[in-house]
N, C-alpha and C positions, 0 to 999 in steps of 0.2 A: 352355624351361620355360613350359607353360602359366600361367592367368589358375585361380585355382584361388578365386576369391571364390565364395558362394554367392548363386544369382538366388531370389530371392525368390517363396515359393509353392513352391520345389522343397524335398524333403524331406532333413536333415540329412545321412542314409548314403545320398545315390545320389550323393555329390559333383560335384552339377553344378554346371560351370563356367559361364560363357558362352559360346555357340556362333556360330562366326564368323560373317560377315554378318548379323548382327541388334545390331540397335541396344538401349543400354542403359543406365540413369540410374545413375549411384552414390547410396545413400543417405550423407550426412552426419551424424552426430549423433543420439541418443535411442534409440532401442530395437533398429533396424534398420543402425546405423549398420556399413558396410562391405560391404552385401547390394546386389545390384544387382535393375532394376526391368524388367524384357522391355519394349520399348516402339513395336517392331519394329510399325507398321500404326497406331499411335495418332494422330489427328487433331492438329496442330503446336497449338492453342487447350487441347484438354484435356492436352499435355505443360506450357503454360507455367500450367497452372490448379494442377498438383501434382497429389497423390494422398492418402487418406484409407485406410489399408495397416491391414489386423485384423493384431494384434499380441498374445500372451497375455505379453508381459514390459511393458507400458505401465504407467501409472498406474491403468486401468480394469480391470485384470486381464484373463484371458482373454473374448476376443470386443469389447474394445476396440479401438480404432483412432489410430495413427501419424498428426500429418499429416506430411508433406513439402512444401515448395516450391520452384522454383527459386530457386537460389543470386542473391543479391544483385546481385551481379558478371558477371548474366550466364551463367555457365559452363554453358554448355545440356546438361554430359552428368552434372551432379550436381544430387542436390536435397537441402535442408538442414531439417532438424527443425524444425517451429514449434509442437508442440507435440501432448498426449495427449486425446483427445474418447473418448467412449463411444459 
């Protein structure tokens, strides 16, 4: 049984999964929470910096933005909701 979460940025009916050898964050918490984030080629400084992810389910409504960060604990293949910026 495949990995059947949606990566983020892919559109809801092409149900993409994750595709093997490419590396990938889990969202934690807020809008995006259980999407994962392609990261596959990303510089290891802007992995641990998060991400600021346009979101039209946030607080700012469409064309606002998610942040994410790395997890507290560490856990280099999630990052956890710090909250909703426009």
């Amino acid at each position: 049984m495949g990995d059947h979460r949606r990566v983020y940025g892919s559109e809801p009916d092409e149900g993409q999964g994750p595709d093997p050898g490419r590396a990938y964050v889990e969202l934690v918490g807020g809008p995006l929470d259980g999407m994962l984030v392609y990261i596959t080629g990303w510089a290891a400084a802007d992995i641990a910096d998060g991400a600021a992810l346009i979101t039209e389910a946030g607080a700012f409504d469409p064309g606002g933005r998610a942040l994410y960060e790395p997890l507290a604990d560490g856990a280099p293949t999630r990052w956890e909701w710090a909250g909703d910026t426009s």
